[in-house]
Biopython code that builds the backbone (N, CA, C, O; Angstrom):
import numpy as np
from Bio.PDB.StructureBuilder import StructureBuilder

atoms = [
    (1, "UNK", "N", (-18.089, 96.682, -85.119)),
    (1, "UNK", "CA", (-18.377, 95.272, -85.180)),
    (1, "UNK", "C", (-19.619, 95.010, -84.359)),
    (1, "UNK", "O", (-19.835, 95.669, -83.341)),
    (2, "UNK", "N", (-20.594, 93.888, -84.854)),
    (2, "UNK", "CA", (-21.758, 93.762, -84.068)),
    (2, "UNK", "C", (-21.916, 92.399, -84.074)),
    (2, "UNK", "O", (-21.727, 91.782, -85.123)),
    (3, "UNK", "N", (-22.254, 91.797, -82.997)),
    (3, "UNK", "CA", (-22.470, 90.400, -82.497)),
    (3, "UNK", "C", (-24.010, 89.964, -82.005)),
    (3, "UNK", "O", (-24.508, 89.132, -81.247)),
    (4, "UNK", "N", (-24.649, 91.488, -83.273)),
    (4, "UNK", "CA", (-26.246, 90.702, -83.181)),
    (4, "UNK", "C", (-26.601, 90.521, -81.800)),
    (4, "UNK", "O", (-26.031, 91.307, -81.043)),
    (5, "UNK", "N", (-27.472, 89.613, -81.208)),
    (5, "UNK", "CA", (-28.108, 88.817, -79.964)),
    (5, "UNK", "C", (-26.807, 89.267, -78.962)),
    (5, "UNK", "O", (-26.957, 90.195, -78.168)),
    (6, "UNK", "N", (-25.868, 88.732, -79.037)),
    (6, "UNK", "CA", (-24.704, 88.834, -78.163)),
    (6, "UNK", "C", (-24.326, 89.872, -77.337)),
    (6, "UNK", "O", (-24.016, 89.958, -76.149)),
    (7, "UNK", "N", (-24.415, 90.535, -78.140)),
    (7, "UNK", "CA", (-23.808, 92.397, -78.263)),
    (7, "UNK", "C", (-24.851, 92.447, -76.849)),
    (7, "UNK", "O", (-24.115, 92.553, -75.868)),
    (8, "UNK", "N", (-26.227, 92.408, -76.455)),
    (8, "UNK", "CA", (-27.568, 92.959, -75.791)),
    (8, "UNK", "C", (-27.444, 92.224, -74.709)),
    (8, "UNK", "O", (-27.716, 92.707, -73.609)),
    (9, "UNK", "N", (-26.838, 90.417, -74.906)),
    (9, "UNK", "CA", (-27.245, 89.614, -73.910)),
    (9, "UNK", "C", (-26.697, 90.057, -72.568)),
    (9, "UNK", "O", (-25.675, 90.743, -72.615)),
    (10, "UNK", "N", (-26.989, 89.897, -71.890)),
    (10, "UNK", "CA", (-26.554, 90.065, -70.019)),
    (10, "UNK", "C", (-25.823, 88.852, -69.444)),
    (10, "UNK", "O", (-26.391, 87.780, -69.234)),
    (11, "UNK", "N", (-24.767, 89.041, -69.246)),
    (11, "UNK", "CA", (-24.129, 87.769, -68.876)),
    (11, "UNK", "C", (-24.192, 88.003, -67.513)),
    (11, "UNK", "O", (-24.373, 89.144, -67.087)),
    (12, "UNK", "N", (-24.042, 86.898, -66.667)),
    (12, "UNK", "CA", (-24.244, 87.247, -65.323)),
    (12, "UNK", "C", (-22.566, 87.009, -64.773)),
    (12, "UNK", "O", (-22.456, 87.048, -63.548)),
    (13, "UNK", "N", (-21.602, 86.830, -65.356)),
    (13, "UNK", "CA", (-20.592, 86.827, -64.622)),
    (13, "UNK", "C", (-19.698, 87.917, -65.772)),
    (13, "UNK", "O", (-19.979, 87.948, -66.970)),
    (14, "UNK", "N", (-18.680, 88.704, -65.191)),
    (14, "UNK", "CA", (-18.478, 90.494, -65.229)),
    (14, "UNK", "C", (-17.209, 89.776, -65.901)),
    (14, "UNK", "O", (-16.714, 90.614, -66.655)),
    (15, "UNK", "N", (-16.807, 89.129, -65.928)),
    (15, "UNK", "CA", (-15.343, 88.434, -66.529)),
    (15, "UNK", "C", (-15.889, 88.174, -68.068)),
    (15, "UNK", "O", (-15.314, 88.535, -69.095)),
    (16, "UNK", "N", (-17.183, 87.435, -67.970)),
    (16, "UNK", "CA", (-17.368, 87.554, -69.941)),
    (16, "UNK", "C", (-17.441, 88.640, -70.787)),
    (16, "UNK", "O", (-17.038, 88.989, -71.896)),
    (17, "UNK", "N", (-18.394, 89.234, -69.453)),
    (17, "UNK", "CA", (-19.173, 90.316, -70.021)),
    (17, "UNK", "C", (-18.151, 91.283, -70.878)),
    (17, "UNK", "O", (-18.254, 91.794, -71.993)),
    (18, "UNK", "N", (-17.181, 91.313, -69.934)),
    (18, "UNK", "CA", (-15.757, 92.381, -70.454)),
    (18, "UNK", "C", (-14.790, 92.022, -71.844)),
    (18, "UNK", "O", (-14.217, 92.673, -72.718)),
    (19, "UNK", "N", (-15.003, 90.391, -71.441)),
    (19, "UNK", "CA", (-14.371, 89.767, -72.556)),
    (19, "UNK", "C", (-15.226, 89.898, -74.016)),
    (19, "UNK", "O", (-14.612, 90.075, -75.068)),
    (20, "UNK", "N", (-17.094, 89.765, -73.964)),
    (20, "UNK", "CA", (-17.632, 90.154, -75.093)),
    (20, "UNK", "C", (-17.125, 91.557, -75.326)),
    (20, "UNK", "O", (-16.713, 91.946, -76.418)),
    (21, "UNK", "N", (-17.177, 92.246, -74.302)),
    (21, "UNK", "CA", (-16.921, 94.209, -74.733)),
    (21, "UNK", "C", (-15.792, 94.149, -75.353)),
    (21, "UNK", "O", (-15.888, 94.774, -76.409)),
    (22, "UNK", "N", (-14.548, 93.601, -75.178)),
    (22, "UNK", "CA", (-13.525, 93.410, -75.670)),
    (22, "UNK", "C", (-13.467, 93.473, -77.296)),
    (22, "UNK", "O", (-12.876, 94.155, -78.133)),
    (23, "UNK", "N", (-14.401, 92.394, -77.296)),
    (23, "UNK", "CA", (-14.401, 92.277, -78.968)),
    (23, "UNK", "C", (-15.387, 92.985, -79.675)),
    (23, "UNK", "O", (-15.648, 92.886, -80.873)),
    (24, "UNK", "N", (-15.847, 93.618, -78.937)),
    (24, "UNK", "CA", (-16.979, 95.046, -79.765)),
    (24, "UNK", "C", (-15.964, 96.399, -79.653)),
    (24, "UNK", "O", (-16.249, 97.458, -80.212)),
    (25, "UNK", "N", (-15.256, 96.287, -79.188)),
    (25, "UNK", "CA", (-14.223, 97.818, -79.283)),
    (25, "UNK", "C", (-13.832, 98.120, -80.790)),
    (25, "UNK", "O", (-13.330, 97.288, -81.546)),
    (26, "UNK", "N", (-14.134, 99.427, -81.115)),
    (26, "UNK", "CA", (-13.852, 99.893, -82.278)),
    (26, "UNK", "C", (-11.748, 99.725, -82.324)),
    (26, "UNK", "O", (-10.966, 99.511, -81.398)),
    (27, "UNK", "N", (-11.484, 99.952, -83.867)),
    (27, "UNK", "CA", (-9.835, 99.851, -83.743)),
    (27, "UNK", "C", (-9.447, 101.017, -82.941)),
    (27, "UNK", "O", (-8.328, 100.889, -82.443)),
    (28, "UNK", "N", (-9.972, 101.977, -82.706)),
    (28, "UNK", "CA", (-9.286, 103.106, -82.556)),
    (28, "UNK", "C", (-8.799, 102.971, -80.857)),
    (28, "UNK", "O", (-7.799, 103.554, -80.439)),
    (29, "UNK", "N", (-9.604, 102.183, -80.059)),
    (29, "UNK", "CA", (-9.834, 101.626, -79.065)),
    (29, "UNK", "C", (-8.474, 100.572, -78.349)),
    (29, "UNK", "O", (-8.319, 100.189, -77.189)),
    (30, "UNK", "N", (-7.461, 100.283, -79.851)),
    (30, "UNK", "CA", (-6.968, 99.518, -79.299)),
    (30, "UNK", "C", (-7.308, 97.830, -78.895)),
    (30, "UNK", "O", (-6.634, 97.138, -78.133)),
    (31, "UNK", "N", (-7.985, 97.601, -79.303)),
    (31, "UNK", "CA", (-8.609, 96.312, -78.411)),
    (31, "UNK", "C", (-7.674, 94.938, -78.672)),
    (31, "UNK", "O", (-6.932, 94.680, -79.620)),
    (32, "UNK", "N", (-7.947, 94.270, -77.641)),
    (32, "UNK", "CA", (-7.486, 92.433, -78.335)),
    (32, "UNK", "C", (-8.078, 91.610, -77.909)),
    (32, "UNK", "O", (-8.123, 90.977, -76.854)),
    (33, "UNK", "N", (-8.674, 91.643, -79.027)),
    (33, "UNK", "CA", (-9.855, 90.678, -79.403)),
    (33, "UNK", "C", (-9.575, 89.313, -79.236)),
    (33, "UNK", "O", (-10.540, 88.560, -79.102)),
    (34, "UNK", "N", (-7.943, 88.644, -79.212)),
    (34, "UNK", "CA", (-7.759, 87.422, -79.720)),
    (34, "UNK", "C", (-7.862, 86.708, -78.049)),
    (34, "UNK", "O", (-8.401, 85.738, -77.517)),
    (35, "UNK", "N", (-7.165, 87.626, -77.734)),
    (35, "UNK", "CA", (-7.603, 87.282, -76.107)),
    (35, "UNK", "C", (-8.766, 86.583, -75.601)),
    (35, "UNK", "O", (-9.000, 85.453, -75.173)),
    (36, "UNK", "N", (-9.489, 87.783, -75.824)),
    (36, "UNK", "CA", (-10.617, 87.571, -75.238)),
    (36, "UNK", "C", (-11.527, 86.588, -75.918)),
    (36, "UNK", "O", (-12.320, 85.961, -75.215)),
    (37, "UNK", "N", (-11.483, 86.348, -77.502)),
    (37, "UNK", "CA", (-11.879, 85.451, -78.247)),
    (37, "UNK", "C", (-11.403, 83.987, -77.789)),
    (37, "UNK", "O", (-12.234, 83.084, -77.885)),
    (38, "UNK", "N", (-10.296, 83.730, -77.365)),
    (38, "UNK", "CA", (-9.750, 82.704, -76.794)),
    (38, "UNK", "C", (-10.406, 82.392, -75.342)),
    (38, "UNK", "O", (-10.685, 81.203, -75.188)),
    (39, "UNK", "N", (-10.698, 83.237, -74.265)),
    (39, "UNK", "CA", (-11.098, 82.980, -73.220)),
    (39, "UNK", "C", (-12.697, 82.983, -72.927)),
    (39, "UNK", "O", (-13.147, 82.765, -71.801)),
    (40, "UNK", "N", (-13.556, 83.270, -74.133)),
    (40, "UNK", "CA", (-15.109, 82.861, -74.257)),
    (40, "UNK", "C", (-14.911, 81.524, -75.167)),
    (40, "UNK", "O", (-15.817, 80.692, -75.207)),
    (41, "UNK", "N", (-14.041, 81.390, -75.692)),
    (41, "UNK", "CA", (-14.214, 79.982, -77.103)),
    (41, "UNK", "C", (-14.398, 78.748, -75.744)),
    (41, "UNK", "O", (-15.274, 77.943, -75.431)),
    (42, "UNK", "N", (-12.848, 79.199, -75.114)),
    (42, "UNK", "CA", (-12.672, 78.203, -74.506)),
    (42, "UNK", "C", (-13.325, 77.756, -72.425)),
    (42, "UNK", "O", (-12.938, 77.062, -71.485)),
    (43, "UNK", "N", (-14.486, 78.739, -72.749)),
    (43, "UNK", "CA", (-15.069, 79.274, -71.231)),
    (43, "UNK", "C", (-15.775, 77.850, -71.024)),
    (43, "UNK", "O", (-15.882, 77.436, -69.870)),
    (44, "UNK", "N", (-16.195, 77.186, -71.947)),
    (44, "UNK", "CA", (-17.471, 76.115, -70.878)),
    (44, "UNK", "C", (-18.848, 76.606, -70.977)),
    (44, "UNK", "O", (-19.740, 75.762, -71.066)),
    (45, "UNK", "N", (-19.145, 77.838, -70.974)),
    (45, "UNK", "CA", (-20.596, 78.437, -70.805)),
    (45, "UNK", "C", (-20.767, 78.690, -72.115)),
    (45, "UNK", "O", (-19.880, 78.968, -72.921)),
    (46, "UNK", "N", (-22.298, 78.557, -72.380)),
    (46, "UNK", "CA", (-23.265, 78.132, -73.798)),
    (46, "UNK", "C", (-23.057, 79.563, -74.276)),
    (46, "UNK", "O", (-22.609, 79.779, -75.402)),
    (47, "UNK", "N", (-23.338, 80.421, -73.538)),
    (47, "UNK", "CA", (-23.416, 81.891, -73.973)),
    (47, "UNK", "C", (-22.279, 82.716, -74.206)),
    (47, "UNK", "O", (-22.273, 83.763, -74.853)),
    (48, "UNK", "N", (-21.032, 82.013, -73.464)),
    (48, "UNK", "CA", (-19.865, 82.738, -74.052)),
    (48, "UNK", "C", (-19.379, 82.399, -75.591)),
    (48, "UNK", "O", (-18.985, 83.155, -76.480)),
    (49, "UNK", "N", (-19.594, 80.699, -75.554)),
    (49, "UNK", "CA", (-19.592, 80.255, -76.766)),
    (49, "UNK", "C", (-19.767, 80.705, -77.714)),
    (49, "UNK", "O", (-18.789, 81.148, -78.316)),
    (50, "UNK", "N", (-20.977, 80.801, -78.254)),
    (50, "UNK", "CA", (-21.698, 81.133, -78.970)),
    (50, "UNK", "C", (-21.208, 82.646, -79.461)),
    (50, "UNK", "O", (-21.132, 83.045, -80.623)),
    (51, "UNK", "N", (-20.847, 83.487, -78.044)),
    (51, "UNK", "CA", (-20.456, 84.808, -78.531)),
    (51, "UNK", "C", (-19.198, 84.600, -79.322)),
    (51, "UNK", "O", (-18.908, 85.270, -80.313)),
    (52, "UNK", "N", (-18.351, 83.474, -78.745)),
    (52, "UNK", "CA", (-17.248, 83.634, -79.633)),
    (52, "UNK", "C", (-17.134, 82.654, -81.202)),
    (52, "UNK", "O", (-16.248, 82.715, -82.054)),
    (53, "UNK", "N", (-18.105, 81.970, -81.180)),
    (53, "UNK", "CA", (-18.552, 81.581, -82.239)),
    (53, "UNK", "C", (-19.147, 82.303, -83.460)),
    (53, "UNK", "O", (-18.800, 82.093, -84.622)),
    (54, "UNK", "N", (-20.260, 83.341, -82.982)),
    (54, "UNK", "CA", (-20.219, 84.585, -84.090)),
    (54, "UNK", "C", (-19.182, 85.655, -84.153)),
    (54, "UNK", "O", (-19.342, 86.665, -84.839)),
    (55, "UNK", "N", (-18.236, 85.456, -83.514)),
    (55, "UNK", "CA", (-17.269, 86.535, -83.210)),
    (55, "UNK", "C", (-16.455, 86.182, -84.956)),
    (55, "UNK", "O", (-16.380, 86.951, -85.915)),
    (56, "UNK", "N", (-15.865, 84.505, -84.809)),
    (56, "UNK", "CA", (-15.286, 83.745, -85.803)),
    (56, "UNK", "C", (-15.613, 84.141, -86.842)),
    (56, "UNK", "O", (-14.864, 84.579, -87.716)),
    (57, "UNK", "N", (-17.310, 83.989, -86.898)),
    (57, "UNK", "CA", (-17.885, 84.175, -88.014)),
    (57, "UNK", "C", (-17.729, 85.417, -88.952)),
    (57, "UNK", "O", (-17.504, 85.591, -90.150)),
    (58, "UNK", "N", (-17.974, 86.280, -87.738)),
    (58, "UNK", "CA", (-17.497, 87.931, -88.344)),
    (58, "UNK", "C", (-16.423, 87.878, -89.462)),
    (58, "UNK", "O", (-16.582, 87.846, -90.682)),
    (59, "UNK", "N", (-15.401, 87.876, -88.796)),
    (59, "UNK", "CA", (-14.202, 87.596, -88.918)),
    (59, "UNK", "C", (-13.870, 86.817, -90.471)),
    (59, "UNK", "O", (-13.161, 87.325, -91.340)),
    (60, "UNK", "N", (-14.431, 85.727, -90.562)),
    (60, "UNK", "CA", (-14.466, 84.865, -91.376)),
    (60, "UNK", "C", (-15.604, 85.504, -92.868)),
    (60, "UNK", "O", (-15.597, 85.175, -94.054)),
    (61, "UNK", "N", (-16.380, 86.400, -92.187)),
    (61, "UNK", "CA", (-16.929, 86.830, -93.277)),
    (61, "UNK", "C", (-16.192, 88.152, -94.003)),
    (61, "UNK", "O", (-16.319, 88.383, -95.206)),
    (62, "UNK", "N", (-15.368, 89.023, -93.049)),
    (62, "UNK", "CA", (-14.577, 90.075, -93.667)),
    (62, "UNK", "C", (-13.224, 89.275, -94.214)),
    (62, "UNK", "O", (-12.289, 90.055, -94.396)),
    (63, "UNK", "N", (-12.939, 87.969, -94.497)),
    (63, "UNK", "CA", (-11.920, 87.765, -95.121)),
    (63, "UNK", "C", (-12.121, 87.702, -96.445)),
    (63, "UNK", "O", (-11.284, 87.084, -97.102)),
    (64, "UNK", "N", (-13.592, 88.497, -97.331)),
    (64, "UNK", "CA", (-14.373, 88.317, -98.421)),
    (64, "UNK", "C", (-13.480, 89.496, -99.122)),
    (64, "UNK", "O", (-13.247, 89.384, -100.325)),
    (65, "UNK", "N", (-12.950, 90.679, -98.366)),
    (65, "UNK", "CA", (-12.049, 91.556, -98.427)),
    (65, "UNK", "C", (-10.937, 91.911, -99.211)),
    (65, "UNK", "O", (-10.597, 92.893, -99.872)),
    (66, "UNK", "N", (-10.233, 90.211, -98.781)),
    (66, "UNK", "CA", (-9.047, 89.912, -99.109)),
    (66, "UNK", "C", (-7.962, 89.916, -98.067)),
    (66, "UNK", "O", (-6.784, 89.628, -98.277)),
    (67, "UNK", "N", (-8.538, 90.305, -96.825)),
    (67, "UNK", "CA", (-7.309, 89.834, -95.744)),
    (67, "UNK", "C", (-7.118, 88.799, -94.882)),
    (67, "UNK", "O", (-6.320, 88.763, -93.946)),
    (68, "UNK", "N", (-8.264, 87.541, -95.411)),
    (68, "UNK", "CA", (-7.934, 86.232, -94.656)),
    (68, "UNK", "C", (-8.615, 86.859, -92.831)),
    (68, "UNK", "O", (-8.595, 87.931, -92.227)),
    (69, "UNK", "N", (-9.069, 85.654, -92.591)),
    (69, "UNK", "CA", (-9.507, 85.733, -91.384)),
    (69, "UNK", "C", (-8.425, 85.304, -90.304)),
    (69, "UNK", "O", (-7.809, 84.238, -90.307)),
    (70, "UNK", "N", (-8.308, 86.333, -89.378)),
    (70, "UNK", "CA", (-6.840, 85.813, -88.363)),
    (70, "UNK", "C", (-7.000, 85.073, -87.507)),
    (70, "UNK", "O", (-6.118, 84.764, -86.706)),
    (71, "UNK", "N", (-8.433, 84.537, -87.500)),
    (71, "UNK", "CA", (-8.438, 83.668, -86.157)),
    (71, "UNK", "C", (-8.557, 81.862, -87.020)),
    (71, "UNK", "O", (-9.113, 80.984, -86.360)),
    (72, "UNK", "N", (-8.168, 81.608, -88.023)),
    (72, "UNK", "CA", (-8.190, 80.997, -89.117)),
    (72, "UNK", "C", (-7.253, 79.627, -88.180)),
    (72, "UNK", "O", (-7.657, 78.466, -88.255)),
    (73, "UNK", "N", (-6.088, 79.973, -87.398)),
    (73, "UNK", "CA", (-5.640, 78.763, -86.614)),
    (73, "UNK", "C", (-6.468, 78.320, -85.632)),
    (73, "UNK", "O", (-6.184, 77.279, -85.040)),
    (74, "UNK", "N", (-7.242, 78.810, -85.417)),
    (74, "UNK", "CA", (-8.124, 78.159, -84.505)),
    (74, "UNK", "C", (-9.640, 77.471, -85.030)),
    (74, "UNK", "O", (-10.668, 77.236, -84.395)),
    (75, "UNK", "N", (-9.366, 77.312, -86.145)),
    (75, "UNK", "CA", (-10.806, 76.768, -86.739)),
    (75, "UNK", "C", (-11.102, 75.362, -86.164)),
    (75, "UNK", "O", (-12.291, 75.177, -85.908)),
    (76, "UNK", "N", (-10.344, 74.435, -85.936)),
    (76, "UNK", "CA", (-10.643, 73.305, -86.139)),
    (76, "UNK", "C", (-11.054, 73.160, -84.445)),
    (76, "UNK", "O", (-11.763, 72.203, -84.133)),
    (77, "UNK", "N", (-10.653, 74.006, -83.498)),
    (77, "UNK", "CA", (-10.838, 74.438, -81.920)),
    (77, "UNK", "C", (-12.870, 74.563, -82.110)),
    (77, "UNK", "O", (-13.833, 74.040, -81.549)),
    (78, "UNK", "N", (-12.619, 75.769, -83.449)),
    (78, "UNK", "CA", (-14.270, 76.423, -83.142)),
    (78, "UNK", "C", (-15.422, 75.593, -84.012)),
    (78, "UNK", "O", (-16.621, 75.867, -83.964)),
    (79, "UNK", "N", (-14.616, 74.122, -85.122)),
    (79, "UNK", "CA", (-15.537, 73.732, -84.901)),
    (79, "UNK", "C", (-15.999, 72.642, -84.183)),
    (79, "UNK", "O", (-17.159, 72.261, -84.344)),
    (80, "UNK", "N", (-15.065, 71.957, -83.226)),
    (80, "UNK", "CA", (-15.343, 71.677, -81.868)),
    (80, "UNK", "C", (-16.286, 71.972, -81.014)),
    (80, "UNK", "O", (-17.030, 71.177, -80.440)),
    (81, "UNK", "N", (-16.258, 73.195, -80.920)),
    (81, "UNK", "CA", (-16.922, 74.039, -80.088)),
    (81, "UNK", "C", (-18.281, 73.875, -80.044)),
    (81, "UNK", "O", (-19.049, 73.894, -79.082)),
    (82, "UNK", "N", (-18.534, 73.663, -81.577)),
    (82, "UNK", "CA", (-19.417, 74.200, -82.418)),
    (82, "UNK", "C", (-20.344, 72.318, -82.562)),
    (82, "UNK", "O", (-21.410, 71.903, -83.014)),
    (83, "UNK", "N", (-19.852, 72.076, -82.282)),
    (83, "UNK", "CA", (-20.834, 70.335, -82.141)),
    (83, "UNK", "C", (-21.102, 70.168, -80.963)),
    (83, "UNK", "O", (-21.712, 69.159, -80.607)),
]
sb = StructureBuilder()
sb.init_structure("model")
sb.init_model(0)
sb.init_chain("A")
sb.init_seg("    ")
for serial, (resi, resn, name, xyz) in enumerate(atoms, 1):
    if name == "N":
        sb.init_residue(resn, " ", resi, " ")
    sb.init_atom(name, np.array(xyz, "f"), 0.0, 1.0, " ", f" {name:<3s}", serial, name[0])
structure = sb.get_structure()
């Protein structure tokens, strides 16, 4: 998974930073993403945002697939976010 701009940016506090890494972990990795997707959506800072705003997007674009996007209950949160 790649979050473009995101993926490179430097966050200056080690709590996002982990939370973006979170959601770049391959499956094999184990990861949970929803977590951490939840705690940048809902951080306050422009740059976590945003990360978890293309995170959605991802997400929302592999439901082209056929497996529906899982972060789909939280839409109306991200587009909140997102104004």
């Amino acid at each position: 998974m790649a979050l473009g701009y995101w993926e490179r940016h430097r966050f200056d506090d080690p709590a996002v930073a982990a939370d973006r890494d979170e959601l770049l972990k391959s499956a094999d990795q184990e990861p949970d993403p929803y977590a951490a997707f939840l705690r940048l959506l809902r951080s306050g800072r422009r740059d976590a945002v945003c990360t978890a705003l293309e995170y959605f997007h991802y997400e929302d674009r592999q439901a082209r697939w056929g497996f529906g996007n899982p972060l789909d209950e939280y839409a109306s949160e991200v587009l909140d976010r997102a104004r």
